[in-house]
C-alpha positions as CSV (number, residue, x, y, z in Angstrom):
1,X,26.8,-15.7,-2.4
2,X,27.8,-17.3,-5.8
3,X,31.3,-17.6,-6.0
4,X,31.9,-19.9,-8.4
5,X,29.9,-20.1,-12.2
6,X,27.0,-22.5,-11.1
7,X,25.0,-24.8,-14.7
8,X,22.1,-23.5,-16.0
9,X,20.2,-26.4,-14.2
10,X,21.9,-25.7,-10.7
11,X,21.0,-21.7,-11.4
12,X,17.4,-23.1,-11.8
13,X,17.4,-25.1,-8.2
14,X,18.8,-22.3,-6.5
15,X,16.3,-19.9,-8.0
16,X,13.3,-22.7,-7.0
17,X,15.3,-23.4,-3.2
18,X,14.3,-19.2,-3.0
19,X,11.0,-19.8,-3.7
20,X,10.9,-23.3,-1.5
21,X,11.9,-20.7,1.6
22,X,11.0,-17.3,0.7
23,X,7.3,-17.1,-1.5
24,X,4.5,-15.7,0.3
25,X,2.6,-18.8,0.3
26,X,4.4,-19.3,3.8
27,X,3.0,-16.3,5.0
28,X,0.8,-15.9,7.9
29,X,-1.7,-13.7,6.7
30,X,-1.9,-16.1,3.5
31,X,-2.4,-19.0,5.5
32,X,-4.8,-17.2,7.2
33,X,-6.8,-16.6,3.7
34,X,-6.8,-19.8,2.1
35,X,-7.9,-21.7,5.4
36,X,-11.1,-19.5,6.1
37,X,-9.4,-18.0,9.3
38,X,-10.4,-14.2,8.3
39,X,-13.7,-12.3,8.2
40,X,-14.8,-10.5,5.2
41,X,-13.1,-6.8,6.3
42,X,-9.9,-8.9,6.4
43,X,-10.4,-10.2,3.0
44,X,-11.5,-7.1,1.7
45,X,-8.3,-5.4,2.7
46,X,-6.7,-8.0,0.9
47,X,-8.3,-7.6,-2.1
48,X,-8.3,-3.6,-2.2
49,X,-4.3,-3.9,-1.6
50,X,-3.4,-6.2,-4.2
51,X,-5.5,-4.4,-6.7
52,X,-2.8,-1.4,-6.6
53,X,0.2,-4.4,-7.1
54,X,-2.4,-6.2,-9.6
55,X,-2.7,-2.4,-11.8
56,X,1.2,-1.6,-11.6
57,X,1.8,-4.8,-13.5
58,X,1.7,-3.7,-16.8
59,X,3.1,-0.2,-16.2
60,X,6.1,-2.5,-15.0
61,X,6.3,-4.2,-17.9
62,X,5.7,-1.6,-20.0
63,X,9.0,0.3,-18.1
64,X,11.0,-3.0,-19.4
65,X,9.5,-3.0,-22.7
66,X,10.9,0.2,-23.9
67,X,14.3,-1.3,-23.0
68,X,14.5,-4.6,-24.4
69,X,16.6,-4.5,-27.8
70,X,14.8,-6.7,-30.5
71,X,11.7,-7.6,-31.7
72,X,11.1,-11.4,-30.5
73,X,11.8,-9.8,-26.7
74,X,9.0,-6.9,-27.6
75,X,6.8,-8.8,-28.7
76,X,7.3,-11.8,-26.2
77,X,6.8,-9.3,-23.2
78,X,4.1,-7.2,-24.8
79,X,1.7,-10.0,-24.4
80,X,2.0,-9.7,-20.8
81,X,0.8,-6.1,-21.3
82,X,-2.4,-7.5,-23.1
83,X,-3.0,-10.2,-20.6
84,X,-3.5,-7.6,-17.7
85,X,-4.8,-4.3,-19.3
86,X,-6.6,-6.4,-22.1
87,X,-6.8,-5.2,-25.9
88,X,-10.7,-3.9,-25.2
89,X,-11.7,-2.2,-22.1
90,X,-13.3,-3.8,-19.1
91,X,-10.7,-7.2,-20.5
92,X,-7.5,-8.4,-19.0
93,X,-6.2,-8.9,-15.3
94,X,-6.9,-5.8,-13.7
95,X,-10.7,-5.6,-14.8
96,X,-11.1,-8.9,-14.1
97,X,-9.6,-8.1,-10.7
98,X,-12.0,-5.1,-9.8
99,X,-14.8,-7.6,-10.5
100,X,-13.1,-9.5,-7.7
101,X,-13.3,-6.3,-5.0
102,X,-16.9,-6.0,-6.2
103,X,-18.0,-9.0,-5.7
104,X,-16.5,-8.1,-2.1
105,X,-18.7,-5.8,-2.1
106,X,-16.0,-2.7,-2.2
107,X,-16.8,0.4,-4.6
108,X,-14.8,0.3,-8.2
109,X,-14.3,4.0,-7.9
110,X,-13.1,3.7,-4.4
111,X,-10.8,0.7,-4.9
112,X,-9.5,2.5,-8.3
113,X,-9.1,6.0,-6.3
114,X,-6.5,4.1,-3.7
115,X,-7.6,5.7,-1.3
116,X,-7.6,3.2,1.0
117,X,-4.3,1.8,0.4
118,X,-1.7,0.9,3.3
119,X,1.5,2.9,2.6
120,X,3.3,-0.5,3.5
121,X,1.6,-1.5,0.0
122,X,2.2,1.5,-1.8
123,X,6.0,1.6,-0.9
124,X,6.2,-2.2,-1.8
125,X,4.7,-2.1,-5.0
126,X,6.5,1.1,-6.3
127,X,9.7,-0.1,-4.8
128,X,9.4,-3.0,-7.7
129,X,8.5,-0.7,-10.5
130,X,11.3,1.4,-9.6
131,X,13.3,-1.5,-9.2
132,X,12.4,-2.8,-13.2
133,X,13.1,0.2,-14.2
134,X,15.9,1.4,-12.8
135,X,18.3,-2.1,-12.7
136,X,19.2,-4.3,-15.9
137,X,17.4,-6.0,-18.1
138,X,19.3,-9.4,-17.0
139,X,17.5,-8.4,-13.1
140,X,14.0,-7.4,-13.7
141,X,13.4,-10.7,-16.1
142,X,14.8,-12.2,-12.8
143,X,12.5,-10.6,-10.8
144,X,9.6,-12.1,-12.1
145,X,9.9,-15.9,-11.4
146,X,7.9,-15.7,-8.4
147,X,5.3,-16.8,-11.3
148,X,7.2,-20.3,-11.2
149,X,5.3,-20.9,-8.1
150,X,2.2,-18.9,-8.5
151,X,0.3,-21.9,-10.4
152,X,0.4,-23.7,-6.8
153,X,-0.7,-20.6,-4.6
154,X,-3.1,-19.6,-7.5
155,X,-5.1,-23.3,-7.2
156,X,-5.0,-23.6,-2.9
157,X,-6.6,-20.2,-3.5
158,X,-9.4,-20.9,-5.7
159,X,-10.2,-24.0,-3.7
160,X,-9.6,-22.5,0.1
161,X,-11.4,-19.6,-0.4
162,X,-14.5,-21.4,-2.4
163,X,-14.7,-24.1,0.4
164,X,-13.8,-21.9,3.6
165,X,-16.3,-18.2,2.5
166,X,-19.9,-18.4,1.9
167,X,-19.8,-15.0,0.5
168,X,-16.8,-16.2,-2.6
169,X,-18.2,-17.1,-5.4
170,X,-16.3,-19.1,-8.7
171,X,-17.4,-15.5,-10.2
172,X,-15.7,-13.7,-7.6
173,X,-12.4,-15.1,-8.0
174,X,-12.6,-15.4,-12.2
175,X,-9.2,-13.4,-12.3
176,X,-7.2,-16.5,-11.3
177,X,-8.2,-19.5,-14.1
178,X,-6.4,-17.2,-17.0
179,X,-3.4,-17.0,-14.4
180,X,-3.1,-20.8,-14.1
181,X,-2.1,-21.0,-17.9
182,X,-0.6,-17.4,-18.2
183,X,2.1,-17.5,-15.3
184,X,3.4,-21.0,-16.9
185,X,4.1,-19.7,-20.1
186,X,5.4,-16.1,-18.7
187,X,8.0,-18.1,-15.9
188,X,9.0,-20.7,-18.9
189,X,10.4,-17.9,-21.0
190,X,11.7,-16.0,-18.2
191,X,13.6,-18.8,-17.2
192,X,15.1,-19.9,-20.1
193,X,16.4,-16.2,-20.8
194,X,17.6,-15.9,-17.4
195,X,19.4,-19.3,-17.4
196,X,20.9,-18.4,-20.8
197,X,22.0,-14.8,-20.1
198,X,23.5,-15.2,-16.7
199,X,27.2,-16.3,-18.1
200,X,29.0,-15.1,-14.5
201,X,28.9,-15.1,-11.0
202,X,28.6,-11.9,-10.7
203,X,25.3,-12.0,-13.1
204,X,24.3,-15.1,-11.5
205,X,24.3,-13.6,-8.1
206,X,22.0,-10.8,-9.5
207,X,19.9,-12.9,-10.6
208,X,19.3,-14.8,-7.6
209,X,19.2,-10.9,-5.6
210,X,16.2,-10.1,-7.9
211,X,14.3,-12.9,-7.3
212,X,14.7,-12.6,-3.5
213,X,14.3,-9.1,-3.6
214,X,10.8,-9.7,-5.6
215,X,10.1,-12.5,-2.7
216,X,10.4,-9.6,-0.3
217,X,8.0,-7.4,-1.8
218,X,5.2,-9.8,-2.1
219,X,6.3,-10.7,1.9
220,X,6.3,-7.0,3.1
221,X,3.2,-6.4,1.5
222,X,1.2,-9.1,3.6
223,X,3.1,-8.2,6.8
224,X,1.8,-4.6,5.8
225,X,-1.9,-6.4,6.0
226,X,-1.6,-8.5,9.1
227,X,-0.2,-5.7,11.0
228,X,-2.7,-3.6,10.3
229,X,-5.8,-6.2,10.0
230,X,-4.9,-9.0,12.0
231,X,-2.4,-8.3,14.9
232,X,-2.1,-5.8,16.4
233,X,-5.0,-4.3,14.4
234,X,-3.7,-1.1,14.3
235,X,-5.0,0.4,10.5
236,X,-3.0,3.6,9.8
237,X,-4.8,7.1,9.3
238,X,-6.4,6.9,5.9
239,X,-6.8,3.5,5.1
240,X,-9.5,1.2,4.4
241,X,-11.4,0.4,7.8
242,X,-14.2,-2.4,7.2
243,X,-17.6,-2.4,8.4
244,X,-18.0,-3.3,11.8
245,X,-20.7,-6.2,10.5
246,X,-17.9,-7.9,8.5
């Protein structure tokens, strides 16, 4: 708890010391991913999950975007809208991530139709639109530094699942390389609004809540996957089950 009015710098170190104990990076299941240590069902399930956290993205943003009050915020946070629904179709994030669960070999209309989704995911990902949308504008910039630490996860990604999966492909996992630029540039403006609008402890504290709060959701929604997929196995009714071959 922040008792007392912490610097703009020490604000910044306490928000990075969250992400130091608390980004998914540390997780398990993720461990599991980058170091080859699941088959292709497993990473299959991943891929079909995050798609639904991947496509609420800019229906997030969008939620905060009718909020914010001038024109240099608008427009500063509507490019994060064209860098995941794209200004032409089949561009952006979210296309680039369906050609991600196709090259996985999962169906676009099934992936798209979520289907398949674990309602650990579902509740996750919805709990942080509701959570932009419903707390203030000060919070949900907040909760979206966990991009001051995707660059790292982003590149022992690329690199453990190209070495560690004969069926990955550079191709495959094209939706990262715009991500390793994008998320800098999104987390450096984030930043420096958080670290100049959190004037009290009180908004200081809510600033740090957010970001933990976002550190959870990203958490849950692997612990949702190696419950189900890795130990003990057990895949709720409905969800995606993979091939026995994979």
């Amino acid at each position: 708890m922040t008792h007392s009015l912490l610097t703009p710098d020490a604000l910044e170190a306490a928000l990075r010391a969250i992400g130091a104990e608390r980004y998914h990076n540390l997780h398990p299941f993720h461990r599991a991913l980058h170091d080859g240590k699941l088959n292709k069902g497993q990473v299959q399930a991943w891929a079909l999950n995050r798609y639904y956290y991947q496509a609420c993205i800019p229906a997030k943003d969008a939620t905060l975007l009718a909020r914010l009050p001038t024109a240099e915020l608008r427009r500063e946070w509507r490019r994060r809208l064209e860098d995941h629904d794209g200004r032409e179709p089949g561009t952006g994030g979210v296309a680039r991530w369906l050609r991600l669960t196709e090259g996985l070999g999962l169906d676009n209309a099934y992936v798209e139709s979520l289907e398949g989704l674990l309602p650990g995911t579902r509740f996750a990902v919805e709990a942080y639109v509701h959570f932009v949308r419903e707390r203030s504008i000060l919070e949900a910039v907040a909760s979206s530094l966990t991009e001051l630490f995707s660059p790292t996860i982003i590149s022992e990604r690329v690199s453990g699942m190209l070495r560690n999966y004969d069926f990955i492909t550079e191709e495959t996992l094209a939706y990262f390389k715009p991500r390793l630029t994008q998320a800098p540039q999104d987390s450096a403006f984030a930043l420096a609004y958080v670290k100049e609008h959190a004037r009290t402890p009180e908004q200081q504290q809510a600033v740090l809540d957010a970001l933990k709060f976002k550190c959870n959701v990203l958490w849950s929604m692997l612990d949702a996957l190696d419950y189900a997929y890795v130990t003990p196995a057990r895949i709720p009714p409905g969800a995606f089950r993979p091939k026995a071959d994979t």
